[in-house]
C-alpha positions in Angstrom: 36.3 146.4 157.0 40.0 144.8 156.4 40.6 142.9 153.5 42.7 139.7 154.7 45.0 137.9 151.9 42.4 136.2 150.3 40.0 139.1 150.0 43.2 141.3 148.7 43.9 138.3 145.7 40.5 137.7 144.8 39.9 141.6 144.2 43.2 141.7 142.2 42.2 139.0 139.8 38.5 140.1 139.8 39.8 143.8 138.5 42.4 141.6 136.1 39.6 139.6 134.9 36.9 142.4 134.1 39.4 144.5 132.5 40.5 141.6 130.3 36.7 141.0 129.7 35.8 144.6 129.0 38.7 145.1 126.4 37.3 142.2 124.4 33.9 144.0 124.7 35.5 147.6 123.5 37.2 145.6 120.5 34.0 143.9 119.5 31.9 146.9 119.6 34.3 149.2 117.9 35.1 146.7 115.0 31.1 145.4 114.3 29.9 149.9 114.7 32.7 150.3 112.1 31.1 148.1 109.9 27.6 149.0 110.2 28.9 152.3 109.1 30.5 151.0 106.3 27.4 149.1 105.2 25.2 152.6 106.0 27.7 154.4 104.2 27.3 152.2 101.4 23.6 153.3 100.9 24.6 157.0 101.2 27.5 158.5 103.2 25.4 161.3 105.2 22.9 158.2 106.4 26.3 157.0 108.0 25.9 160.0 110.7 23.4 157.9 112.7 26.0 154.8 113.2 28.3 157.9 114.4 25.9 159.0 116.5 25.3 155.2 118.2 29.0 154.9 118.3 29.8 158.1 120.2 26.8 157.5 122.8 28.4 154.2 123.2 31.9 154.8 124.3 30.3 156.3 127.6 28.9 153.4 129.4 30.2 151.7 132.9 29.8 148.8 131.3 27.5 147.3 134.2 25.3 145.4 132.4 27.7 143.6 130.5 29.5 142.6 133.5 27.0 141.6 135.4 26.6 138.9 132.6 30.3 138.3 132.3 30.4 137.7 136.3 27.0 135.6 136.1 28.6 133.6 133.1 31.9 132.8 135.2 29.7 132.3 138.2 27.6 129.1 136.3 30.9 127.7 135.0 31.5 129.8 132.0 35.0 129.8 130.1 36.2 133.5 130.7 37.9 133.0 126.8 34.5 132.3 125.2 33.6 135.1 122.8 29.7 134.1 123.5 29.9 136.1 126.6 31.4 138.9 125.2 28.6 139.3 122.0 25.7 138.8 125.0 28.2 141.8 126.6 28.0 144.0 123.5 24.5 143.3 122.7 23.0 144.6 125.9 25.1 147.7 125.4 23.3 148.3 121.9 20.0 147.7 124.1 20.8 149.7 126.2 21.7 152.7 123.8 18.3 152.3 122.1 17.2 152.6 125.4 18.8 155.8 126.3 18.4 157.7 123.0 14.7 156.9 122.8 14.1 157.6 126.8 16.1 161.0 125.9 13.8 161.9 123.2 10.5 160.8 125.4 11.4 162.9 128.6 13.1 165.4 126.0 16.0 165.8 127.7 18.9 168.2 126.9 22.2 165.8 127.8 23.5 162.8 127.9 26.6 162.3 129.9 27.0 165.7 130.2 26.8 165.8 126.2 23.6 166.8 123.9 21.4 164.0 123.8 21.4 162.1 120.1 17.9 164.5 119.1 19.4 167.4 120.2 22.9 166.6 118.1 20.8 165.7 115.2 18.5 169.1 115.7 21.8 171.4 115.9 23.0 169.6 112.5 20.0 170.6 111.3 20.4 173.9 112.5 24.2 174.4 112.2 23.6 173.1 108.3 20.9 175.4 107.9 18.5 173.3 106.0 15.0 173.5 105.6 11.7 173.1 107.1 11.9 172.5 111.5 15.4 171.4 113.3 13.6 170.1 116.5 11.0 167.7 114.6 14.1 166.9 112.2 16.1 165.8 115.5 13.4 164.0 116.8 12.6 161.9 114.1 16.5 161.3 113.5 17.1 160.0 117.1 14.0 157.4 116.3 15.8 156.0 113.7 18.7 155.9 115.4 17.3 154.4 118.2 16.0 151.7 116.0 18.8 151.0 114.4 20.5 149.9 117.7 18.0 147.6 118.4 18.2 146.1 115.3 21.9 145.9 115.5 21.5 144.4 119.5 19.2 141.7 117.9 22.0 140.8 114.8 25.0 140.7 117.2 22.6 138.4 119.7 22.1 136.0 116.7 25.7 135.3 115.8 25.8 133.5 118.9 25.6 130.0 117.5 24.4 128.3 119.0 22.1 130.2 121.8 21.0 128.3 124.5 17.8 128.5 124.3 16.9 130.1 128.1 19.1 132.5 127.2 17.2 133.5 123.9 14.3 133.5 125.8 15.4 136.0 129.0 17.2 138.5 125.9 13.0 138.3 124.5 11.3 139.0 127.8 13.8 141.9 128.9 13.3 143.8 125.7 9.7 143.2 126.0 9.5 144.2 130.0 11.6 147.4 129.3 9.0 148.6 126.3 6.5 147.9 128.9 7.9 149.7 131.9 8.7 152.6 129.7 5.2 153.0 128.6 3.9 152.5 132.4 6.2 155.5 133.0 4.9 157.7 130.1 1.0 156.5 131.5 2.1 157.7 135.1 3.3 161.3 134.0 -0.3 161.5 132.5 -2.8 159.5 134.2 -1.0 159.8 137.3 -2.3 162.6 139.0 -5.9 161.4 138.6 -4.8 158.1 139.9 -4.2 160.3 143.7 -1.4 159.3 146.2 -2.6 156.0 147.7 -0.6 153.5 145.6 1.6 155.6 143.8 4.7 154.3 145.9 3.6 150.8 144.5 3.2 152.3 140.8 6.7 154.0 141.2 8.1 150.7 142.3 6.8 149.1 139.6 8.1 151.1 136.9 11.4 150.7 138.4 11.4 147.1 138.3 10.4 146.7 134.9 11.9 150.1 132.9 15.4 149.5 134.7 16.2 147.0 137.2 15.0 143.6 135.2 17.4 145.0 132.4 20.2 146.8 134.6 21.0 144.4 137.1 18.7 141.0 137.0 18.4 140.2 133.3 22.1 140.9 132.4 23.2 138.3 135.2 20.6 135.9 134.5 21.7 135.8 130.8 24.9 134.9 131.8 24.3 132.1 133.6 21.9 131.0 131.2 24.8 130.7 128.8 26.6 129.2 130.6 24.1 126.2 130.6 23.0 127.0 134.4 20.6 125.3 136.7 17.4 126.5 137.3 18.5 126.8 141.1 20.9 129.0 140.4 18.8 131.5 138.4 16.5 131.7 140.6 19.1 132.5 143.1 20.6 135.2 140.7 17.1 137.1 140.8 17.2 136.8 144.9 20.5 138.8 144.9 20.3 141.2 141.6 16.5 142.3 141.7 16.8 143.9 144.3 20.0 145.4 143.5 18.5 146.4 140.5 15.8 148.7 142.0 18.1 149.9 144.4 20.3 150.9 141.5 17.4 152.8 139.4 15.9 154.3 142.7 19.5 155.9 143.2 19.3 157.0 139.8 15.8 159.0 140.9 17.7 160.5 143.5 20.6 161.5 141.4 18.0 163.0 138.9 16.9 165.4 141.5 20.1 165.7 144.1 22.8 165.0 141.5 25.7 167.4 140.8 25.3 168.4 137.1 29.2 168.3 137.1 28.9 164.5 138.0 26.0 163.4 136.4 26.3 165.4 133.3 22.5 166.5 134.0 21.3 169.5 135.1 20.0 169.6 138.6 16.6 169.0 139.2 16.5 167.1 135.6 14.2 164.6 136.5 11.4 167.5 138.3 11.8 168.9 134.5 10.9 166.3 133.0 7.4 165.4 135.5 9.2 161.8 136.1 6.9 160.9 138.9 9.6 158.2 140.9 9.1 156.5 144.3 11.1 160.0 145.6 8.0 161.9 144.3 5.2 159.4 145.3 6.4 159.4 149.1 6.1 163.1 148.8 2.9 163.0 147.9 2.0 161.3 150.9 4.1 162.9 153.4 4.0 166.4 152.4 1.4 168.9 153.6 -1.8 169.3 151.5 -0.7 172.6 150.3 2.4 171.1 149.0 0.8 168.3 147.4 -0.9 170.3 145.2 2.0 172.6 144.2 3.8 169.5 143.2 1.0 168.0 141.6 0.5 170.8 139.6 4.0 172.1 138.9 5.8 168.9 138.4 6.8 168.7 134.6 5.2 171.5 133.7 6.4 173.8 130.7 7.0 176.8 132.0 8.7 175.2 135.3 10.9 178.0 136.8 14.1 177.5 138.3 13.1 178.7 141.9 9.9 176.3 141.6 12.8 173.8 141.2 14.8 174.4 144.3 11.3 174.6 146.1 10.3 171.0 144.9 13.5 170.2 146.3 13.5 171.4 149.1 10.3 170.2 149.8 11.1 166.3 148.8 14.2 166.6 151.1 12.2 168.5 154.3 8.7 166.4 154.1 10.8 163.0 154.8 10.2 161.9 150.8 14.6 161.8 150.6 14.6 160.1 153.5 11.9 157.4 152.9 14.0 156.8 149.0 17.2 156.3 150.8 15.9 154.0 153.3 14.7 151.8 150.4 18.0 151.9 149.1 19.8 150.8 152.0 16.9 147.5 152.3 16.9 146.8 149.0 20.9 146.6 149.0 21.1 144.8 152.4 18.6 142.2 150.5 20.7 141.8 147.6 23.8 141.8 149.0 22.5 139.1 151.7 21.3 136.5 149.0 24.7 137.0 147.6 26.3 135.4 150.7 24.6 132.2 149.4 25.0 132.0 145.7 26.1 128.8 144.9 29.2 130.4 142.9 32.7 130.2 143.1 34.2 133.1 145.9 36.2 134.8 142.9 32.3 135.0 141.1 30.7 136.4 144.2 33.7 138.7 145.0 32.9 140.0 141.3 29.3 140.2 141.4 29.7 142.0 144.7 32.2 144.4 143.4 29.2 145.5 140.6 26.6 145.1 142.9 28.3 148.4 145.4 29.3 150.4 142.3 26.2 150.3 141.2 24.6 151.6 144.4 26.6 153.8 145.7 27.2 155.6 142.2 27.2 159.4 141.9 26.5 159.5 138.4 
């Protein structure tokens, strides 16, 4: 496609405008985490270590989420100078980093942006400091608190927005809540799910995506936006038209990543998410598509302990030659073509849509 004038001006000022807004965002976040640790350290200096820990996990974000709001915000009339956006910004970043750190310590994973997750920093503390009694269970609890903490900190920076409108108080609410919920649906499906069998776990899957990630990832973010910008019903609704679906394609690219990813650019090992027995829509189709034999090594294998690594490249292998890969990536491409239609007719200005469209393909087609 060839950009004519227009299209050339408005991606200028929509890169000028985001990096204006995400600037503001880096200042707010680095000035409010430096005093949290000065009001930690006040209580004891080494307590301080878990504000360190939220700070460092912090610096490593895309920023998505926050500019989804920013670009919903401008999009319902918002004044790109009001600090309100940027405080909704910072808060879903805290959110966000609660999320992570907790979701690391559930599927006990090893990274984080290709550094140790915040348990596994805390357990080699432990270990490097050589203090007593177990490093692992010291990490773990350590990373709760820590996780905690930011959501306690998200909730504080929401309040100082004075005053909230009050749909925008209530979507912050209900995306916490439908996060805590989809991440418990996905704990219940690495269980239960085997004994649920095959014929709806494509709709299970979905549904953990919708309400673990893409609510908060995508939908959520831009709906808060516009809600504080004092927007019409209307437009909300037509918000979730475009980024709910942009949202799941978003998380359903992250299942493939966790399996097809190159550890290099994801800062995961390959074959993370087979590891950890995350049963995603890339998983459920295999379970309907691949022989019978197959179906039960994957049932069996997937997550499990002792995994080997050649058990790994076998799964796969088999997700990527039973049509599983295939299925994922043609929900992908649906899910984006419905987004990215219902953003052809936001009521928005064209430098809002330009910008929400910008986030909307780097959020999809993302290798990391």
């Amino acid at each position: 496609m060839t950009l004519n004038a227009a299209d050339t001006s408005d991606s200028k000022a929509a890169r000028e405008i985001s990096a204006k807004f995400s600037e503001r965002l880096e200042k707010l976040l680095s000035t409010f985490l430096a005093r949290q640790h000065e009001v930690i350290s006040e209580i004891a200096p080494a307590a301080a270590q878990i504000v360190t820990a939220i700070d460092d996990l912090t610096k490593g974000g895309k920023r998505l989420r926050p500019l989804f709001a920013f670009w919903g915000y401008l999009g319902a009339g918002g004044d790109p100078e009001s600090n309100d956006i940027v405080i909704a910004g910072a808060a879903l970043e805290l959110f966000q980093a609660a999320a992570l750190i907790h979701d690391d310590l559930i599927d006990r994973s090893d990274t984080r942006r290709g550094q140790p997750s915040v348990h596994r920093r805390f357990e080699s503390l432990h270990r490097a400091s050589g203090w007593q009694r177990d490093a692992q269970r010291f990490g773990e609890a350590a990373s709760v608190l820590a996780g905690d903490l930011c959501l306690s900190l998200s909730e504080q920076l929401f309040a100082t927005i004075n005053p909230v409108v009050p749909e925008a108080r209530s979507i912050f609410d209900r995306m916490r809540a439908q996060v805590m919920a989809g991440q418990y649906l996905d704990v219940l499906e690495e269980s239960a799910g085997p004994s649920y069998g095959p014929a709806e776990a494509v709709k299970r899957a979905r549904t953990i995506v919708r309400y673990k990630s893409a609510k908060y990832s995508v939908e959520n973010p831009t709906l808060l936006g516009g809600a504080l910008a004092g927007a019409e019903a209307n437009l909300l609704e037509e918000y979730s038209q475009f980024a709910l679906p942009l949202g799941e394609a978003f998380q359903l690219r992250d299942d493939v990543l966790g399996v097809f990813g190159d550890p290099s650019v994801t800062g995961k090992p390959a074959g993370d998410d087979l590891r950890e027995g995350k049963r995603t829509e890339i998983i459920a189709h295999a379970l309907t598509l691949a022989s019978a034999a197959d179906q039960e090594f994957i049932q069996s294998r997937l997550g499990a302990d002792d995994l080997r690594d050649d058990e790994v490249e076998r799964m796969s292998g088999l997700l990527e030659s039973c049509g599983a890969l295939a299925a994922t990536e043609r929900s992908i491409a649906e899910l984006s073509d419905q987004g990215l239609g219902a953003l052809d007719g936001l009521s928005v200005p064209p430098l809002a849509r330009h910008g929400l469209r910008t986030l909307g393909l780097a959020a999809i087609r993302r290798t990391s």
